[in-house]
C-alpha positions as CSV (number, residue, x, y, z in Angstrom):
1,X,0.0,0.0,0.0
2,X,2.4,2.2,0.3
3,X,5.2,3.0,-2.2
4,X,8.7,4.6,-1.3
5,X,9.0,6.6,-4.5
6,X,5.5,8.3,-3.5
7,X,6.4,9.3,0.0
8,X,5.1,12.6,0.5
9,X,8.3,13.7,1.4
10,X,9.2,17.0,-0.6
11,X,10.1,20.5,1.1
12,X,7.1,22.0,1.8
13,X,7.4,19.0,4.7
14,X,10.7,19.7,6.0
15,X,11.4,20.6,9.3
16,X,13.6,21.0,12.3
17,X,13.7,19.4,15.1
18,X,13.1,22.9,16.9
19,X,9.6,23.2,14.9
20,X,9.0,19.5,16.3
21,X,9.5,21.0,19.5
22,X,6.8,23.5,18.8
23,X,4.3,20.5,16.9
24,X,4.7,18.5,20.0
25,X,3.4,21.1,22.6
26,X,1.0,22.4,20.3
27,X,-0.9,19.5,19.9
28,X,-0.2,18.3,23.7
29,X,-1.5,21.6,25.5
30,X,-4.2,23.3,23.5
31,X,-7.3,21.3,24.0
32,X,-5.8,18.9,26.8
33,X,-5.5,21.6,29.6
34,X,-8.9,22.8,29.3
35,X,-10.3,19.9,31.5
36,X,-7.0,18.2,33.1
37,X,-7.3,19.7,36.4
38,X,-10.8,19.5,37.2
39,X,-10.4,15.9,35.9
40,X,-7.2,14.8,37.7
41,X,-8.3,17.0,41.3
42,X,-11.8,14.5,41.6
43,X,-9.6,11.3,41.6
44,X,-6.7,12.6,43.4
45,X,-7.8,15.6,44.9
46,X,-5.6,18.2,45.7
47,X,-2.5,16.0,45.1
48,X,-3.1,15.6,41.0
49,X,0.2,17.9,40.7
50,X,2.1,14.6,41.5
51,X,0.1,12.6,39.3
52,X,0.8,15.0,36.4
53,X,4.5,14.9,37.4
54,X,4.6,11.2,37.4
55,X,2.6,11.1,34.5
56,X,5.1,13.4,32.4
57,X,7.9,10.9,33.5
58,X,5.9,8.2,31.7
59,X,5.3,9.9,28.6
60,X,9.0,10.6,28.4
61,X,9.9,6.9,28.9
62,X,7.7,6.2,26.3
63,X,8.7,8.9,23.7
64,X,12.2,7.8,23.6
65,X,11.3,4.2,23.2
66,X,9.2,5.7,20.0
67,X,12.4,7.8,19.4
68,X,14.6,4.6,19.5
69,X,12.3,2.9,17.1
70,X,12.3,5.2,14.3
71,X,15.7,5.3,14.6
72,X,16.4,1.9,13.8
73,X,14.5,2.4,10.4
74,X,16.1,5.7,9.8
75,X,14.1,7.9,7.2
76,X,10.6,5.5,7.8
77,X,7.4,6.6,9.1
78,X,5.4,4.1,11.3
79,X,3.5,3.6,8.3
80,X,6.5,2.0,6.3
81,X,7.7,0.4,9.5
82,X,4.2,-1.6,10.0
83,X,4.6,-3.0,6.7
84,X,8.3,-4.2,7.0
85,X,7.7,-5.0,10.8
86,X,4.2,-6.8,10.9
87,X,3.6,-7.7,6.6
88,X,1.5,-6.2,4.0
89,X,-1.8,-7.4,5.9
90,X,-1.2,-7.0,9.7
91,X,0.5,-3.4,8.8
92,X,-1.8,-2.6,6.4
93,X,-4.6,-2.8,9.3
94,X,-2.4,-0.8,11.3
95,X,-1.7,2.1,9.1
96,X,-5.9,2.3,9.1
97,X,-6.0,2.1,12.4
98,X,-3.1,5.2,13.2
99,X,-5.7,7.0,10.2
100,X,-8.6,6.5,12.0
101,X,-7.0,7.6,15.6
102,X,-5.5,10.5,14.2
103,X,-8.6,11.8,12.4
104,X,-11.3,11.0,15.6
105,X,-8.9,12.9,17.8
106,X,-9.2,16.1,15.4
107,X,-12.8,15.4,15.2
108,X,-13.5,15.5,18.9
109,X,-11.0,18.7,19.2
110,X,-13.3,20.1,16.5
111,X,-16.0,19.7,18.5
112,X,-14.6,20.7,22.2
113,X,-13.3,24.1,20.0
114,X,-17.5,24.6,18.2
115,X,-18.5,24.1,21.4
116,X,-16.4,26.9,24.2
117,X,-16.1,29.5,20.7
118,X,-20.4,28.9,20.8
119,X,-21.0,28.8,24.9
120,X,-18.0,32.0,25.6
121,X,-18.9,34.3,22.5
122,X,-20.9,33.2,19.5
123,X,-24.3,31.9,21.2
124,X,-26.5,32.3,17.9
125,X,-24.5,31.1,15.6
126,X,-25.8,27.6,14.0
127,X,-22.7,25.0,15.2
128,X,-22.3,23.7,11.5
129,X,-21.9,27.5,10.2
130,X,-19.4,28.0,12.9
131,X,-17.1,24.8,12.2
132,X,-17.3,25.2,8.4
133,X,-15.2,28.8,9.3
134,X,-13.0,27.8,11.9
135,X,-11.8,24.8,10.2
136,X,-10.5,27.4,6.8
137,X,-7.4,28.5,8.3
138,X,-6.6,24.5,9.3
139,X,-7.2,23.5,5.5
140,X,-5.1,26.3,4.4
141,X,-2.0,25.2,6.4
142,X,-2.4,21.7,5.9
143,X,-2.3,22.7,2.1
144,X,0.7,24.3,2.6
145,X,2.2,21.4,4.4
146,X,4.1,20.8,7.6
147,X,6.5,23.6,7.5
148,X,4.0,25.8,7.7
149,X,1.9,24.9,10.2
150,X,4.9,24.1,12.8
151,X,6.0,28.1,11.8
152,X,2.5,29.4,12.8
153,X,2.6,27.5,16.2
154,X,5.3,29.6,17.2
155,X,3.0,32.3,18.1
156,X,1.9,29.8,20.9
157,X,4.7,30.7,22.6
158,X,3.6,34.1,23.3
159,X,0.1,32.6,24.1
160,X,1.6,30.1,26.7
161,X,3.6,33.0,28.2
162,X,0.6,35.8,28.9
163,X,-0.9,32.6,31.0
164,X,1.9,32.5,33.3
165,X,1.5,36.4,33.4
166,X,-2.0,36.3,33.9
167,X,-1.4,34.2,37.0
168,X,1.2,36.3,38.5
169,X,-1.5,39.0,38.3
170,X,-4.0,36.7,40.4
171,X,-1.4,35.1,42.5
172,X,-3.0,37.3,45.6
173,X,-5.7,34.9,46.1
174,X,-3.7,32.2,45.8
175,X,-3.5,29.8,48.8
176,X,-0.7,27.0,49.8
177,X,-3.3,25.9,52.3
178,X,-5.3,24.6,49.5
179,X,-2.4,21.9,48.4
180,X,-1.8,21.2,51.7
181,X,-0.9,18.5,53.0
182,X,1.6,17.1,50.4
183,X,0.5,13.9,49.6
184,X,-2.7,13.7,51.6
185,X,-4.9,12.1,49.3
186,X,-3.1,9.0,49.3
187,X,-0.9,6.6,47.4
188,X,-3.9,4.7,45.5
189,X,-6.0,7.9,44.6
190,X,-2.5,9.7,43.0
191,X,-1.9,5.9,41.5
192,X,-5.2,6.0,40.1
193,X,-4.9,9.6,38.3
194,X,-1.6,8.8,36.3
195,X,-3.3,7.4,33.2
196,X,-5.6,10.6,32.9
197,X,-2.7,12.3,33.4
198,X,-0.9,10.4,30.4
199,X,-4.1,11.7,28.4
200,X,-3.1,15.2,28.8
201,X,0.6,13.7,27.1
202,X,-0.8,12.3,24.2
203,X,0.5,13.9,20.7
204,X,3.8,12.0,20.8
205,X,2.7,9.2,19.1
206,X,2.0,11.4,15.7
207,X,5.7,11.8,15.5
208,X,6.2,8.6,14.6
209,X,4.4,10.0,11.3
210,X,6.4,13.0,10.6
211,X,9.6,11.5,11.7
212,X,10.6,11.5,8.0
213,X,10.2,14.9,7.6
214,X,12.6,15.7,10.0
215,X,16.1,17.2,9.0
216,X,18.3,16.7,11.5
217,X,17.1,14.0,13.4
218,X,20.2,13.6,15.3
219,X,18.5,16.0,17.2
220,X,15.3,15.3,17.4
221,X,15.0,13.1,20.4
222,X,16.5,15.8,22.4
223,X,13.8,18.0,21.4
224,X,11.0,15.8,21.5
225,X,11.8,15.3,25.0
226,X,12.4,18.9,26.0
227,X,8.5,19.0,24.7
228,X,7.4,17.0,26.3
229,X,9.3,18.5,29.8
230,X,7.7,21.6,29.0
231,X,4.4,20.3,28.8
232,X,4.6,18.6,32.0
233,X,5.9,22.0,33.6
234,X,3.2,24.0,32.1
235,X,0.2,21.1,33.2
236,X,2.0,21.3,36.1
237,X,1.5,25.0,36.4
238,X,-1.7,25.5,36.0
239,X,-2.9,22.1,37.3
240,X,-1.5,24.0,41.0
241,X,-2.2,27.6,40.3
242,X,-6.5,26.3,39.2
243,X,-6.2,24.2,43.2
244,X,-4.4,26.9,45.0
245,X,-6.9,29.4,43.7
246,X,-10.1,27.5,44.4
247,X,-9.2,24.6,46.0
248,X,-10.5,20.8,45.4
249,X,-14.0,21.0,46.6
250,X,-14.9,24.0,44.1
251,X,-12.5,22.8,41.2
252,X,-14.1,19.7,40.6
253,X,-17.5,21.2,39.5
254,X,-15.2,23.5,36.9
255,X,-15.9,22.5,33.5
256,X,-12.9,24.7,31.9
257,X,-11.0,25.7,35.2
258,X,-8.4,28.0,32.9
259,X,-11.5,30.0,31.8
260,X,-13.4,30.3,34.8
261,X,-10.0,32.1,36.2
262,X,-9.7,34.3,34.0
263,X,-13.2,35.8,35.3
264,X,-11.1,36.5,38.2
265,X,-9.4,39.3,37.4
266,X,-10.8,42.9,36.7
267,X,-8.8,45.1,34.7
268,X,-8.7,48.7,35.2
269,X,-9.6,49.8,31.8
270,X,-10.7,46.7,29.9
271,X,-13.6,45.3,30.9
272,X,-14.5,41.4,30.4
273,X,-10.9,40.7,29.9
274,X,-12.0,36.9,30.1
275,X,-13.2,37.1,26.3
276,X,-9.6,38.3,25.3
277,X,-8.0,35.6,27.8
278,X,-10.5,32.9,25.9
279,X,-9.9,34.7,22.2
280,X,-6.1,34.4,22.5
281,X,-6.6,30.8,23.5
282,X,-8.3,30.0,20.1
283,X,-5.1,29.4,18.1
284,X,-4.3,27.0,20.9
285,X,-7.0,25.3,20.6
286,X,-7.0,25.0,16.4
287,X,-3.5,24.3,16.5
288,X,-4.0,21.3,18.7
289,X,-6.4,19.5,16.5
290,X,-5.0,21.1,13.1
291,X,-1.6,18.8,14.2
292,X,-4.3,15.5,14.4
293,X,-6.1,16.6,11.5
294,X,-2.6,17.1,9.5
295,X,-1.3,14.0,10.5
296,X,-4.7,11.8,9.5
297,X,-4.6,13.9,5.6
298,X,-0.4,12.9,5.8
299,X,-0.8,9.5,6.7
300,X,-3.5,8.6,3.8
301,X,-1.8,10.3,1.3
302,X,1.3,8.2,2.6
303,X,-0.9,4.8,2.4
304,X,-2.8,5.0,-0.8
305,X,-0.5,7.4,-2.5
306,X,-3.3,9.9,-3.2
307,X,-2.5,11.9,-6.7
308,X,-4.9,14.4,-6.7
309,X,-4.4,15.8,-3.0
310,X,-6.2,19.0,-3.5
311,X,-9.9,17.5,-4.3
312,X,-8.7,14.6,-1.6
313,X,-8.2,17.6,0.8
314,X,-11.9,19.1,0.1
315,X,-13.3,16.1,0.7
316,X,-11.6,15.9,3.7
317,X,-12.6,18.8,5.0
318,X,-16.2,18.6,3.9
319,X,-16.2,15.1,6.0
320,X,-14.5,16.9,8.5
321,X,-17.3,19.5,9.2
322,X,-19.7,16.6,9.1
323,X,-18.6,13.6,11.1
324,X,-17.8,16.3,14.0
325,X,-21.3,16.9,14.4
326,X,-22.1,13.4,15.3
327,X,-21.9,13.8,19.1
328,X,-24.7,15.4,20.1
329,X,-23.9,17.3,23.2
330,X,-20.7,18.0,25.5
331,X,-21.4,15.0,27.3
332,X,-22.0,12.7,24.3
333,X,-18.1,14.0,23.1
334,X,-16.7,13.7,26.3
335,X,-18.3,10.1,26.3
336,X,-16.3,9.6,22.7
337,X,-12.8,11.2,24.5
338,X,-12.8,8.6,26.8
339,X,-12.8,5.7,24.4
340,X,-10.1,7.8,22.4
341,X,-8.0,8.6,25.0
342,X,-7.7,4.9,26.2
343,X,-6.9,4.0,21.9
344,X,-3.8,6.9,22.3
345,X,-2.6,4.9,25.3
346,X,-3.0,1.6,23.3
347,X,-1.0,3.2,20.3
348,X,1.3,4.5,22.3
349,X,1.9,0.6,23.8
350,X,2.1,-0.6,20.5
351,X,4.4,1.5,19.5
352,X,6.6,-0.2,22.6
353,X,5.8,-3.1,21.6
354,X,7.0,-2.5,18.2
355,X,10.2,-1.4,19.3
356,X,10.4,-4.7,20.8
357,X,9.6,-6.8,18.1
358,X,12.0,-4.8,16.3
359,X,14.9,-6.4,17.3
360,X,13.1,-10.2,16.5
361,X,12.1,-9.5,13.2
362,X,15.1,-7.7,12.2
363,X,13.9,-7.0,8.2
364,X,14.5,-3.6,7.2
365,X,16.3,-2.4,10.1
366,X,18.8,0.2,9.4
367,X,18.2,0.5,5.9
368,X,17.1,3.9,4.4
């Protein structure tokens, strides 16, 4: 199914290891963050900032294992490597599977971005109008490939900083009693909120797609990882800044915790400044789901060696708008997450498992 010589490899693709620094916590903090707190605090109350640390240790773990397997197959994707690794059949149902994953998860971060732009600022505008138009700029930067969209995320370092200066500006009502004491919840109930936790870390595995595309991928591990680090430390963050502030009991009924924070705090001359605090989250947000949605369009062009990739792409994103409107509420998508988030821990173990098997079925490693 899938051909070297039509690799959708070409330099539109190309990037750095830096910009996979930036598609990494793009994808990782956008939509994730939204509901990790609330999420981790009602299974390990106000102790989830270990189970985000451990949970960050994890992920790392299991990115360099990924890291380490794509290095023994140099310039392949884990679309090639299924087919050498696992034959045309087994890695053939594989490849469909990564597609589907990776094309649900934009689909449900389509969704979760209709929904807060609907509920925090356009109220009357029909859902399907509203996804048709936020979905444009995505299209266009997935048309323009890779390098593109990893040079736009940039700006989402600027976003992730005026968070952390946002919560210097609140930090009055912040209270250490609220975290206190250190480890009082327990052993099992921190245990028991490291797999959420992993949730908030998923994104890794798509670089086992675009690991081609990197240039100097004598660097990219280090990279990746530093990512991945940065993630943890900005989970981390917020995950105590959203417990200090309002402490377990009032957390847990938060739906969006970074939002409701931002209603905190009243500006002298700006009034609602928690529109602009939930407006300059929106490219968070797209850019999280634009990496899925990117690497579901890459990965089928990769597998059936698509010719005609701009009417491909329209019908992509026509499906796109379409299929995200198939949950029915919040709670129906949230229902859908769940399943999803338990398939990125299961890809993320296969990919383990892969690296595993790598070194019994030795065909094709090393050789470009």
């Amino acid at each position: 199914m899938i051909e070297e010589v039509g690799r959708m490899l070409d330099h539109k693709h190309q990037i750095t290891s830096r910009q996979l620094f930036v598609f990494i916590i793009a994808v990782q903090i956008g939509i994730g963050i939204l509901t990790l707190p609330s999420i981790l605090v009602q299974i390990a109350g106000h102790d989830a900032w270990i189970s985000i640390i451990m949970g960050g240790i994890i992920s790392s773990f299991i990115l360099v294992i990924i890291m380490l397997l794509l290095k023994r197959y140099k310039d392949k994707s884990i679309l090639e490597i299924n087919s050498v690794l696992y034959g045309k059949h087994i890695g053939g149902i594989l490849n469909i599977l990564i597609i589907v994953y990776s094309f649900v998860a934009a689909i449900l971060g389509i969704r979760i971005f209709t929904n807060v732009i609907k509920v925090s600022t356009l109220k009357l505008t029909p859902p399907t109008v509203l996804t048709f138009f936020i979905l444009i700029p995505t299209i266009y930067l997935i048309w323009y490939g890779l390098k593109a969209i990893c040079r736009f995320v940039n700006i989402l370092l600027v976003i992730y900083s005026l968070v952390i200066i946002f919560l210097l500006l609140i930090y009055k009502d912040f209270r250490f009693t609220f975290l206190m004491p250190v480890g009082g919840s327990g052993i099992k109930p921190i245990t028991m909120a490291i797999i959420p936790s992993l949730f908030g870390f998923l994104g890794i595995e798509l670089v086992a797609i675009i690991y081609p595309n990197i240039t100097d991928k004598e660097n990219a591990m280090k990279y990746a990882l530093a990512a991945n680090l940065f993630t943890m430390v900005f989970f981390l963050i917020v995950t105590i800044f959203t417990t200090g502030f309002y402490g377990e009991v009032m957390l847990k009924q938060l739906e969006y915790p970074l939002f409701s924070i931002s209603r905190s705090y009243k500006a002298p001359i700006v009034e609602r400044i928690d529109l602009f605090f939930v407006a300059f989250w929106f490219p968070a947000m797209a850019s999280s789901l634009r990496n899925y949605l990117f690497s579901s369009f890459y990965s089928i062009n990769e597998v059936f060696n698509i010719k005609k990739r701009g009417k491909v792409l329209f019908i992509f994103y026509i499906v796109a708008v379409l299929v995200s409107r198939i949950p029915k509420d919040q709670a129906h998508t949230n229902q859908f997450l769940e399943i999803l988030n338990l398939l990125g821990i299961g890809i993320m173990g296969y990919l383990c498992i892969s690296y595993l098997f790598s070194f019994v079925n030795k065909r094709g490693v090393g050789i470009k």
